[in-house]
DORO-452193 format. One line per 5 residues: number of its first residue (from 1); for each residue x, z, y of N, C-alpha, C. Coordinates in steps of 0.05 Angstrom, whole numbers. Layout:
<padrens>
NUM> X/Z/Y/X/Z/Y/X/Z/Y ~ ...
</padrens>
This chain:
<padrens>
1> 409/217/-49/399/215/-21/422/210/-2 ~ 447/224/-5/464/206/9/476/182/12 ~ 478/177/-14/471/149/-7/462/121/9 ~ 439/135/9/424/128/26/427/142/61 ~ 431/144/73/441/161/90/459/145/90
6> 488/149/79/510/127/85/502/103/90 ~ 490/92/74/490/59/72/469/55/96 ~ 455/60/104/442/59/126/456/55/157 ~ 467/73/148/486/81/180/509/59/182 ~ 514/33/159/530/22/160/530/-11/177
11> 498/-15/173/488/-39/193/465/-37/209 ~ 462/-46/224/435/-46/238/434/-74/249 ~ 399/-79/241/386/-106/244/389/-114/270 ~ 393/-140/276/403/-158/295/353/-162/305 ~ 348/-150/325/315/-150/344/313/-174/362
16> 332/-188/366/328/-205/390/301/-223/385 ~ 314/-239/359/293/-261/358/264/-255/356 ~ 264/-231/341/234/-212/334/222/-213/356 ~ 232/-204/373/228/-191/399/213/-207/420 ~ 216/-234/419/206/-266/434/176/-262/417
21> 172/-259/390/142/-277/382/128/-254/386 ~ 120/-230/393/93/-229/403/89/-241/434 ~ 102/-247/448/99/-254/472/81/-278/470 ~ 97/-299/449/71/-326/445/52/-314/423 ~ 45/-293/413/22/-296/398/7/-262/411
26> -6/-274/437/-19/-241/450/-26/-236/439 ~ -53/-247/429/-82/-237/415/-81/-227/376 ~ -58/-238/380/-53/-231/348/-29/-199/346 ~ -20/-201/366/0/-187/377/-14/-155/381 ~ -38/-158/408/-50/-137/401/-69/-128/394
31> -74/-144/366/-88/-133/345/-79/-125/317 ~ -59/-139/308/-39/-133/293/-19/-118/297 ~ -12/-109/327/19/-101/330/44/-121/339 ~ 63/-110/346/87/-117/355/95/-133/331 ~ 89/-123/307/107/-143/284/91/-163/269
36> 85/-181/288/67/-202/279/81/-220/258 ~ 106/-224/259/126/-240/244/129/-224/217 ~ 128/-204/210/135/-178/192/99/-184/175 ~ 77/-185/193/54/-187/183/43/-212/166 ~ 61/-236/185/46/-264/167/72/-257/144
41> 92/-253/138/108/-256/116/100/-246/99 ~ 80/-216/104/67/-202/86/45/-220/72 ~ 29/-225/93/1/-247/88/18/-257/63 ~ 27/-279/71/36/-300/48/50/-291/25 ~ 61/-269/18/73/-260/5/58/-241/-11
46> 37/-230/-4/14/-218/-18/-2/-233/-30 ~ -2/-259/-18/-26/-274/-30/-9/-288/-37 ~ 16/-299/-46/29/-313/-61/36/-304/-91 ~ 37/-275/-90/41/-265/-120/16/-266/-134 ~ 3/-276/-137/-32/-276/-139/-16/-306/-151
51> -19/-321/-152/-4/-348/-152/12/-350/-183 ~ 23/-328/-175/50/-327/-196/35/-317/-226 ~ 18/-294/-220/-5/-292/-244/-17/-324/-251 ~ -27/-331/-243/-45/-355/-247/-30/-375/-255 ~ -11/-384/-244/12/-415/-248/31/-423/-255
56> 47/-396/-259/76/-392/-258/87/-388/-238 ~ 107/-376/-242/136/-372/-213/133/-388/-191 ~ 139/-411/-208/150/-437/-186/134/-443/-181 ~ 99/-445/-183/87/-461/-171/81/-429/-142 ~ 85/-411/-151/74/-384/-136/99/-388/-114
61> 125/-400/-120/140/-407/-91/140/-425/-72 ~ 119/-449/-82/115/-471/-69/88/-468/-57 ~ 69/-446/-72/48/-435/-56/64/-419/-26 ~ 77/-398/-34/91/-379/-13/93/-395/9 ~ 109/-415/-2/123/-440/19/99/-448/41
66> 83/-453/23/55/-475/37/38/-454/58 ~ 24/-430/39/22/-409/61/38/-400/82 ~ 65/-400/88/88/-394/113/72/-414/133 ~ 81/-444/122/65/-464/150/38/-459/151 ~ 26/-445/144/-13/-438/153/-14/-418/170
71> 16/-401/173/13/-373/198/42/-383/212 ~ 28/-398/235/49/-393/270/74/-383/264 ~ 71/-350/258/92/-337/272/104/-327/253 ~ 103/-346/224/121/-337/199/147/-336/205 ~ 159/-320/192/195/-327/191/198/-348/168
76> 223/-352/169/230/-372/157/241/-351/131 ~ 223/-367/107/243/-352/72/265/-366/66 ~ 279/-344/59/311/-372/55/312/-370/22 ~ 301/-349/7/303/-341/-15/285/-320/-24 ~ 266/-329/-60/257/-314/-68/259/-306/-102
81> 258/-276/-99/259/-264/-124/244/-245/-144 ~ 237/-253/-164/210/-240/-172/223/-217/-190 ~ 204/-193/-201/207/-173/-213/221/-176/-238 ~ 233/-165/-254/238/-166/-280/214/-173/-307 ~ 218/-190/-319/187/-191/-337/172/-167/-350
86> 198/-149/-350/180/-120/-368/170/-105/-341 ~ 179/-107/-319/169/-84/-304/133/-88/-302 ~ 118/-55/-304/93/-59/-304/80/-71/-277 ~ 92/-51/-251/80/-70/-225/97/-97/-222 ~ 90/-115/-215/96/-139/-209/106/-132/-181
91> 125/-143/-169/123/-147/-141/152/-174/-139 ~ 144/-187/-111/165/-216/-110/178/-208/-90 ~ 205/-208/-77/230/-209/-58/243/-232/-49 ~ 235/-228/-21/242/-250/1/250/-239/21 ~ 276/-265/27/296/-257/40/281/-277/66
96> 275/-252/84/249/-274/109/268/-262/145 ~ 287/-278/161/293/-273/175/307/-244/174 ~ 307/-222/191/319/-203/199/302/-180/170 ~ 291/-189/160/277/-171/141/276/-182/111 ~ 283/-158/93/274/-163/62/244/-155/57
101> 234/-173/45/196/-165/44/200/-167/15 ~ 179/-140/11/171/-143/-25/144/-144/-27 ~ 130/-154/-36/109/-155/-38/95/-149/-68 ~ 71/-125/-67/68/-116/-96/42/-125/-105 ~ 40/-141/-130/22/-154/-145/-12/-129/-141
106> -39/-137/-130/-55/-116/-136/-66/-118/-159 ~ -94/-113/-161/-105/-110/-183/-118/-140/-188 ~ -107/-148/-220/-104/-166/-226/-112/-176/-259 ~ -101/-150/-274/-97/-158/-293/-112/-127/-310 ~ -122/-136/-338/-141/-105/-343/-124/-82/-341
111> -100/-75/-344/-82/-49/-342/-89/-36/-310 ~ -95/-62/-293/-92/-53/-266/-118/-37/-252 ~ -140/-38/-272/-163/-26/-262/-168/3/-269 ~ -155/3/-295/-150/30/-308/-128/50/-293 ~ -110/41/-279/-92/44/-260/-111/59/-238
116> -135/38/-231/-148/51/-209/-169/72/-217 ~ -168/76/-234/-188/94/-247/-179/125/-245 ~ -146/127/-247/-140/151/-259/-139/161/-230 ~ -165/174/-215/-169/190/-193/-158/216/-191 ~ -149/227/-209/-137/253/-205/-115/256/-188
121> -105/278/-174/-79/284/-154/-55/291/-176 ~ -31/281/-171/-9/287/-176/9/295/-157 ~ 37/315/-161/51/315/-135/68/287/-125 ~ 66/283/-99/87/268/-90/112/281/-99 ~ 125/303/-76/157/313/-88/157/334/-105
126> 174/319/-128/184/337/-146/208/349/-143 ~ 214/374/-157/233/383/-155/260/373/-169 ~ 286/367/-146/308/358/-157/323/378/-164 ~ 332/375/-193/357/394/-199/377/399/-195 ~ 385/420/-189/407/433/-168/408/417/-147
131> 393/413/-130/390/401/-100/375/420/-87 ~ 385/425/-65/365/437/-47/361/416/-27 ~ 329/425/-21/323/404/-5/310/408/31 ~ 317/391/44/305/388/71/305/363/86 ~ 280/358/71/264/335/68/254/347/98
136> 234/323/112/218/323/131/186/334/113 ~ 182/325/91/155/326/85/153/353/84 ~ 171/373/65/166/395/64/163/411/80 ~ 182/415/105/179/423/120/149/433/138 ~ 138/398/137/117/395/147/95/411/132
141> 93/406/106/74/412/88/79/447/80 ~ 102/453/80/98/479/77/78/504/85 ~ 67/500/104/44/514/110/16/509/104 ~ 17/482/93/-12/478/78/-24/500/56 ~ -45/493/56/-71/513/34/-64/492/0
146> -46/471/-2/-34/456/-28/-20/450/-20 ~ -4/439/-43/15/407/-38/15/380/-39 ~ 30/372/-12/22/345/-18/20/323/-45 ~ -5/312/-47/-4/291/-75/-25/272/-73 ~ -20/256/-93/-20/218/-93/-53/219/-115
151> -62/203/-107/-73/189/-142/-58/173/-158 ~ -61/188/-179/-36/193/-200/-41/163/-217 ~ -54/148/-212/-43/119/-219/-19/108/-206 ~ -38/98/-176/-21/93/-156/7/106/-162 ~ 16/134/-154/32/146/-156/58/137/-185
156> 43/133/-208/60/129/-227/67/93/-226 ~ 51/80/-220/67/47/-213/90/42/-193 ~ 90/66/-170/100/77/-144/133/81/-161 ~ 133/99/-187/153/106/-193/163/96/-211 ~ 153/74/-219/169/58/-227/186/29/-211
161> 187/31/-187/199/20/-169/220/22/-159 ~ 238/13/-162/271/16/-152/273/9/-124 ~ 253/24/-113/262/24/-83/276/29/-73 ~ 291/53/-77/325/59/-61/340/23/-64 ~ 336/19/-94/366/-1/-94/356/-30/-73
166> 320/-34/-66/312/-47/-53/321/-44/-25 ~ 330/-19/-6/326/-6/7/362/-9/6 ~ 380/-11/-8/401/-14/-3/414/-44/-5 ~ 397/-58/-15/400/-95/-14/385/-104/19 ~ 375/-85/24/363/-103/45/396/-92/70
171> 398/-67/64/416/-62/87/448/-64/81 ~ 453/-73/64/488/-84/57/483/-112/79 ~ 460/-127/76/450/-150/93/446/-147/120 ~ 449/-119/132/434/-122/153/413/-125/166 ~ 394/-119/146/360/-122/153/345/-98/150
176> 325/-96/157/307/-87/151/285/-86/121 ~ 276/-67/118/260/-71/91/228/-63/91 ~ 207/-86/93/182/-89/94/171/-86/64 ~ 152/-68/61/141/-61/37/105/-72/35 ~ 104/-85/20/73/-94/22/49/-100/7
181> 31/-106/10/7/-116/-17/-11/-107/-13 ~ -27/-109/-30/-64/-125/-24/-74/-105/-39 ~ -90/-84/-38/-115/-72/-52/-90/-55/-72 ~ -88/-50/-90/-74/-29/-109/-43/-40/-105 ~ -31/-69/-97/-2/-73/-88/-8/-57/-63
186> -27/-60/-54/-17/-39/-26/-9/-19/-21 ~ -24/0/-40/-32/31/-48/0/32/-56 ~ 13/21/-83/39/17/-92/64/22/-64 ~ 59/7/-47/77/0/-23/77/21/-10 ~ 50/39/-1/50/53/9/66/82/4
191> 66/90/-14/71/113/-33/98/105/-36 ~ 116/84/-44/138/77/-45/146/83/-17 ~ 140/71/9/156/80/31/154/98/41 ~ 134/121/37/131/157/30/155/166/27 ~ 163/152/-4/184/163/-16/212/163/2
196> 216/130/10/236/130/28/239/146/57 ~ 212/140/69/217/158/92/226/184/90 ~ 210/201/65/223/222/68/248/230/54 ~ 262/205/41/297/207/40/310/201/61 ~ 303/187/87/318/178/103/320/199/129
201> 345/197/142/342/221/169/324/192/186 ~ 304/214/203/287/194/225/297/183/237 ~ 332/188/240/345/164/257/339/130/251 ~ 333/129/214/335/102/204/302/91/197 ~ 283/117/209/262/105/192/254/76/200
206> 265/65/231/265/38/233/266/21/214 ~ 284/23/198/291/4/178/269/-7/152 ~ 251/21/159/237/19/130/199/12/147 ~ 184/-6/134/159/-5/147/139/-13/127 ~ 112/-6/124/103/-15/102/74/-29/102
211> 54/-53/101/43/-69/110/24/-72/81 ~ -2/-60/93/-19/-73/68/-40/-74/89 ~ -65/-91/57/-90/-103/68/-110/-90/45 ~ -125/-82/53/-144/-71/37/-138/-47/29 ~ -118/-36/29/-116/-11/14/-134/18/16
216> -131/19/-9/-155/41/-20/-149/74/-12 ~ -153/95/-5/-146/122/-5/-123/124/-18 ~ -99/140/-21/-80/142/-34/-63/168/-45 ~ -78/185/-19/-64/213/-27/-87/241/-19 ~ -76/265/-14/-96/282/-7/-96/284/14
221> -108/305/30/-110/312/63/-76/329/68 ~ -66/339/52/-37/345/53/-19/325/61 ~ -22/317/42/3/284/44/-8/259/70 ~ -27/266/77/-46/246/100/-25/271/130 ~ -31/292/131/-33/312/152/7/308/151
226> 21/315/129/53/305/132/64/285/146 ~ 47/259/130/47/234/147/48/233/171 ~ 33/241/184/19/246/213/43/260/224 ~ 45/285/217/75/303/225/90/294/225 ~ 110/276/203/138/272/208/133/242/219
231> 117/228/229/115/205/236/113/181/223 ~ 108/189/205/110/170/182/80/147/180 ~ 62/154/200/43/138/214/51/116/223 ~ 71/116/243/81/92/259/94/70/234 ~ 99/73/214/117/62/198/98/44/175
236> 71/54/171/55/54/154/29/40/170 ~ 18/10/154/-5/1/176/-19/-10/142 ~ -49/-6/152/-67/-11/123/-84/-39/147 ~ -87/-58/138/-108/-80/147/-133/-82/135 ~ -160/-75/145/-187/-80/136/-201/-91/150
241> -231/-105/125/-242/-118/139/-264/-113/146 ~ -287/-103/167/-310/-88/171/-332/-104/142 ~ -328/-116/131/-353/-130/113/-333/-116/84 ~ -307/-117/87/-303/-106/58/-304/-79/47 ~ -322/-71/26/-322/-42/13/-310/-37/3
246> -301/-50/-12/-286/-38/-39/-269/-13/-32 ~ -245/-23/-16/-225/6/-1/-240/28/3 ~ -263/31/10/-284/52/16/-288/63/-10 ~ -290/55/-30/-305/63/-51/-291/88/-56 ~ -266/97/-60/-255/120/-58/-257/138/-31
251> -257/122/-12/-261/141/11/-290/159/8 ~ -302/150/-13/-328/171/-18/-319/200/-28 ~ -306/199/-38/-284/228/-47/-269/240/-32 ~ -276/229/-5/-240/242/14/-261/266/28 ~ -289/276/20/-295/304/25/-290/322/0
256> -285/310/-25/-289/323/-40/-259/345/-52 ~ -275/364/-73/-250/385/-73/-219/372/-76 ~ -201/405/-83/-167/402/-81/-163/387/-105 ~ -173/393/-129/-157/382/-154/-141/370/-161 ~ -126/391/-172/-91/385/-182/-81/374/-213
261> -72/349/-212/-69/351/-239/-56/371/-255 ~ -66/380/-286/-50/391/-299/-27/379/-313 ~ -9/408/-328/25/401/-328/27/376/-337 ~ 9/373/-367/13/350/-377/3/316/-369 ~ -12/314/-346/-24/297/-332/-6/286/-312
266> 6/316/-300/20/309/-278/49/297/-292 ~ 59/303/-309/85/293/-325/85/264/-330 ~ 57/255/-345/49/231/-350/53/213/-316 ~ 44/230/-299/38/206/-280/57/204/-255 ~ 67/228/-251/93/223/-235/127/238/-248
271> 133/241/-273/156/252/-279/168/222/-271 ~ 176/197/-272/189/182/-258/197/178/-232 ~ 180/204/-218/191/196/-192/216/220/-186 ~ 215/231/-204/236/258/-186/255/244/-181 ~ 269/233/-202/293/229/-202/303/206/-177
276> 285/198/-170/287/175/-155/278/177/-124 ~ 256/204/-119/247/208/-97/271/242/-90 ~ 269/239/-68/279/266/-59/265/285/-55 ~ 277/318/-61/264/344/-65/242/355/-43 ~ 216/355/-42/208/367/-24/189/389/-34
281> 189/388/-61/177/418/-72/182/444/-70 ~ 209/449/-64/220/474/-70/219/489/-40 ~ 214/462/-16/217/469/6/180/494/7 ~ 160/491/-11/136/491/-11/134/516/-17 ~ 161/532/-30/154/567/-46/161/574/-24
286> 179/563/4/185/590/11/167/609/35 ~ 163/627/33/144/646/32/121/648/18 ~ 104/639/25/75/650/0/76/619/-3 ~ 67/631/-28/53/610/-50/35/593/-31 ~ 24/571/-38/13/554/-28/-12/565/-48
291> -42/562/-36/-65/557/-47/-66/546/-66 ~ -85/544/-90/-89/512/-100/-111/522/-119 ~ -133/498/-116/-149/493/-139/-147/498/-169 ~ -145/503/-194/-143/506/-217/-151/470/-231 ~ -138/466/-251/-143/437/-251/-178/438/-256
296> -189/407/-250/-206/400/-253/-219/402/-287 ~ -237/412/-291/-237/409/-323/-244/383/-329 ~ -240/376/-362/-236/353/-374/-276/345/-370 ~ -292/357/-376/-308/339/-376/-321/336/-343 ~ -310/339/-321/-309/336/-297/-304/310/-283
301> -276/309/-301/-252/287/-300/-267/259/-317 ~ -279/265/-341/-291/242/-361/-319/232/-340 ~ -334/256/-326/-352/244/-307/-346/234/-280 ~ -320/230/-276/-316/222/-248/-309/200/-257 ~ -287/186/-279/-286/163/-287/-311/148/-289
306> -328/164/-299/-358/138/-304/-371/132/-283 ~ -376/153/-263/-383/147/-238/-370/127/-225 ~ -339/119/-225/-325/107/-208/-326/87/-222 ~ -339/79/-251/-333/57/-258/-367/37/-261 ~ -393/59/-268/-406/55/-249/-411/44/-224
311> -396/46/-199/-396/51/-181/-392/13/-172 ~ -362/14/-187/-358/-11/-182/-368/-29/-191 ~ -374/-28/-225/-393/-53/-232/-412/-62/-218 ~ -437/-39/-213/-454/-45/-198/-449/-60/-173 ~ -435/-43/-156/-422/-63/-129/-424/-95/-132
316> -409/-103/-162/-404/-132/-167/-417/-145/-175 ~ -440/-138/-190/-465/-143/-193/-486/-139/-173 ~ -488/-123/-162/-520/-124/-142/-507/-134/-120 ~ -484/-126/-106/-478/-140/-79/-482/-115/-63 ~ -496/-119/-52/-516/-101/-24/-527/-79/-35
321> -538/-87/-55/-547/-70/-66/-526/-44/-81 ~ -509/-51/-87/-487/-32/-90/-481/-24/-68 ~ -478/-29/-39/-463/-15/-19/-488/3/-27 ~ -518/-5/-26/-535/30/-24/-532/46/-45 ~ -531/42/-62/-514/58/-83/-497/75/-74
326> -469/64/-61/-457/77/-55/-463/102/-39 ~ -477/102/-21/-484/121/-1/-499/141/-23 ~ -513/138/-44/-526/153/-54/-499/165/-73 ~ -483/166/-83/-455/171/-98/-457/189/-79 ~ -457/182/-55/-436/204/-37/-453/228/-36
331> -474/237/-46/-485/258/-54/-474/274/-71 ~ -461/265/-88/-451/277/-110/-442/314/-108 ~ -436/328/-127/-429/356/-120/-395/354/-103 ~ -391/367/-94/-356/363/-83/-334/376/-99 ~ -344/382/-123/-319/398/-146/-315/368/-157
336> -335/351/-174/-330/331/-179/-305/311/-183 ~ -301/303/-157/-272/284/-157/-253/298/-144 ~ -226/293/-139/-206/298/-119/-215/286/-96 ~ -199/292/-73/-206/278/-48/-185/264/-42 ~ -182/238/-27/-176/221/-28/-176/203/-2
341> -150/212/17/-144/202/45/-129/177/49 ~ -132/159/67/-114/142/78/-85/156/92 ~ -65/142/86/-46/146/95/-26/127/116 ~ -32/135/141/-18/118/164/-29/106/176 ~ -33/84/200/-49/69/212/-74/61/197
346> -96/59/208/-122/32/188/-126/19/218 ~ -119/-6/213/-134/-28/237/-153/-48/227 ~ -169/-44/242/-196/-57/238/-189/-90/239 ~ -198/-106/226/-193/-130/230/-216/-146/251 ~ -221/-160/270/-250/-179/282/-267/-178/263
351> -288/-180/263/-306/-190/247/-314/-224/258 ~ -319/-237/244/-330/-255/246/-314/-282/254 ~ -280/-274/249/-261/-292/257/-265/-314/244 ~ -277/-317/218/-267/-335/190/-299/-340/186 ~ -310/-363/192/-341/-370/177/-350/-360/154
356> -360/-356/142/-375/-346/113/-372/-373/96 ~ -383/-399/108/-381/-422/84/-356/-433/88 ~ -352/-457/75/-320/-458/75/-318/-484/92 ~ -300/-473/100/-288/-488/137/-284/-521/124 ~ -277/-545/146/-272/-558/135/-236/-565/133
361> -235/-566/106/-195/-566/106/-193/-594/88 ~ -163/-594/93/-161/-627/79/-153/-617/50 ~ -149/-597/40/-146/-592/19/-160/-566/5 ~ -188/-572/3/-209/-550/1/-208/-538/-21 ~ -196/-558/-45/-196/-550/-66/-171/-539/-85
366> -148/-534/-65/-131/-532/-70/-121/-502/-87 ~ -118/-508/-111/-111/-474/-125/-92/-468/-116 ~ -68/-474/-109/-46/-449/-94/-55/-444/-59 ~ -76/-462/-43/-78/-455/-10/-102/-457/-5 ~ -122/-429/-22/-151/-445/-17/-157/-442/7
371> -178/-460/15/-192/-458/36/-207/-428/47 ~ -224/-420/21/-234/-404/28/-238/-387/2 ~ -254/-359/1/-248/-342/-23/-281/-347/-26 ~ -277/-341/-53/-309/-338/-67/-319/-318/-88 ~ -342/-317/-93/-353/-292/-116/-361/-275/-98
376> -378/-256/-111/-389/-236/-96/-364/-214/-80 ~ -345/-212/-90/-327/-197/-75/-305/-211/-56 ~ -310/-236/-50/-303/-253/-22/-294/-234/-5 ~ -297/-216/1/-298/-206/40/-258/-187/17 ~ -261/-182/5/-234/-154/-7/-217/-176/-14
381> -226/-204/-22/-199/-221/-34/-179/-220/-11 ~ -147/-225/-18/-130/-231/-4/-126/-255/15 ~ -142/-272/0/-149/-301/9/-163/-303/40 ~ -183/-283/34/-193/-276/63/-184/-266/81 ~ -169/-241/78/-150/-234/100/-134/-256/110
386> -118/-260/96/-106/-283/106/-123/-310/130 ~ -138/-312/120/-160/-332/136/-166/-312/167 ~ -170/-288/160/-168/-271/188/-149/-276/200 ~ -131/-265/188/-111/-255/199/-90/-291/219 ~ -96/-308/204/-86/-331/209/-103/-336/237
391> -128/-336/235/-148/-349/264/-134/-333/282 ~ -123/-310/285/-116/-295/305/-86/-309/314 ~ -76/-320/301/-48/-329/317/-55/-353/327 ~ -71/-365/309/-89/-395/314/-98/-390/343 ~ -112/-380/349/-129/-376/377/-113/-372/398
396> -86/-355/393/-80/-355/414/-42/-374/422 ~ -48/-391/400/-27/-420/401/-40/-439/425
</padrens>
């Protein structure tokens, strides 16, 4: 963690030019925020790793490319770099103006659904050895009825992420470091810059910011309520779309009970992060014990999986008829699942920016820049945000 701390304090990002484009893009400006430039890099960079599954690398950089000219107020990429072939999350690195953007592959591929499945809580901070710690999170969280924790999918793709060394490439450069992605890359991004904020003193949390679309619930009402405390809100923005469910589909659990994973669950799904995240556990004993649930039992856990997997087929199949479904789920008993909060900003996207049938473009059919998204789950593709998110700089050029 010092480290980090040093190398931070060694450059600071050059704001000028940033600083000019929301002025020409109002309407996108305040609906998106001040970092409208930080947002289309995300766009295209979320929906360009999508690309890289499907075509290869190179055609997923000449997509990237083509998406930049479809949003105004892109920065310019000077350079991009994709993940290692063994790493499990995918994510691509671009070197975009005053900022390094990573952008993390979502759910895509069958490992990645099973990923979203594993609803149980794990801890965010683990305990570092022989470190004492004074972290912001703990501090914060120390008075909670638990400890703060993740859904322990999310959480374990989270830790396998070399974010510090991301986090120290972006600032030997002098930039800033934007973390991002679509539906479970988001979830990924999110929980990764958790980690960093709460290694960094709040003098630097500037440096670090983190940008998804769709993203699903991610942690408990602990790690949501920390957030909020050490400010780690301002740093953190989720993009939705009033027609898309899916992200909801977990938010049906964010009444439901504490449940903690057990030792051997929790080992499985976040022992990669200790070493890599900084100590905020130990900050959690001192004085009384924190509360906590007893784990969830196993055939609790085997019925919350079927329900959630239930949950979704149906959705993809009936349509509409799955959103009423859903409302009837949300009956369910509240020992059932973990609960399951958003963490950091949610901004609503317009409704009705982007037509339903497909606009007319000169290249409608184009597999790396479609026109428009299709299949019953249209409104959650990345493809569509983007189509939002683009009319808004559009309108006000």
């Amino acid at each position: 963690m010092s480290s980090l701390r040093e190398l931070g304090e060694w450059t600071r990002p050059s704001q000028a030019a940033a600083a000019a484009v929301p002025e020409a893009f109002p309407l996108a400006a305040g609906v998106l925020g001040p970092g409208v430039q930080d947002v289309a890099a995300a766009v295209a960079l979320a929906e360009g790793i999508y690309r890289a599954d499907d075509h290869g690398e190179q055609l997923a950089e000449e997509a990237i490319q083509r998406l930049l000219r479809h949003l105004p107020a892109a920065p310019r990429v000077t350079s991009v770099q994709w993940s290692p072939a063994q790493q499990e999350q995918r994510y691509v690195v671009a070197d975009a103006g005053d900022a390094l953007v990573v952008a993390f592959l979502g759910t895509k591929r069958p490992a990645d659904h099973l990923v979203n499945l594993r609803l149980r809580h794990a801890p965010v901070f683990q305990p570092a050895a022989g470190k004492g710690t004074s972290s912001a999170a703990a501090d914060a969280g120390s008075g909670g009825v638990g400890a703060p924790a993740a859904h322990s999918g999310y959480l374990r793709r989270a830790a396998g992420i070399p974010v510090e060394q991301l986090y120290r490439l972006a600032r030997v450069q002098g930039k800033r470091l934007v973390l991002a992605g679509h539906s479970l890359g988001g979830a990924v991004a999110t929980l990764c810059t958790v980690r960093l904020l709460d290694a960094l003193p709040e003098a630097l949390h500037h440096t670090v910011s983190c940008i998804g679309f769709a993203v699903p619930p991610v942690g408990n009402a602990q790690l949501a309520a920390v957030a909020q405390e050490c400010g780690w809100g301002r740093r953190i923005t989720n993009y939705t779309l009033p027609e898309d469910f899916v992200p909801g589909l977990m938010g049906l659990f964010g009444r439901q009970g504490e449940g903690v994973a057990d030792a051997a669950d929790t080992a499985a799904s976040s022992g990669a992060l200790a070493p890599a995240a900084p100590n905020s556990g130990q900050n959690h004993e001192r004085g009384q014990q924190p509360r906590r649930r007893g784990p969830l039992r196993r055939p609790d856990l085997l019925f919350g999986f079927m329900v959630a997997a239930v949950v979704t087929l149906t959705s993809v199949v009936l349509g509409g008829a799955g959103v009423r479904l859903l409302a009837a789920i949300a009956t369910l008993p509240s020992h059932l699942l973990p609960q399951h909060m958003h963490v950091g900003r949610q901004i609503s996207l317009p409704a009705g920016a982007v037509p339903r049938s497909a606009p007319p473009h000169p290249h409608a059919h184009d597999p790396l820049v479609p026109s428009h998204a299709t299949g019953r789950l249209a409104a959650h593709r990345m493809i569509t945000y983007r189509l939002r998110i683009a009319a808004l700089y559009i309108a006000a050029a």
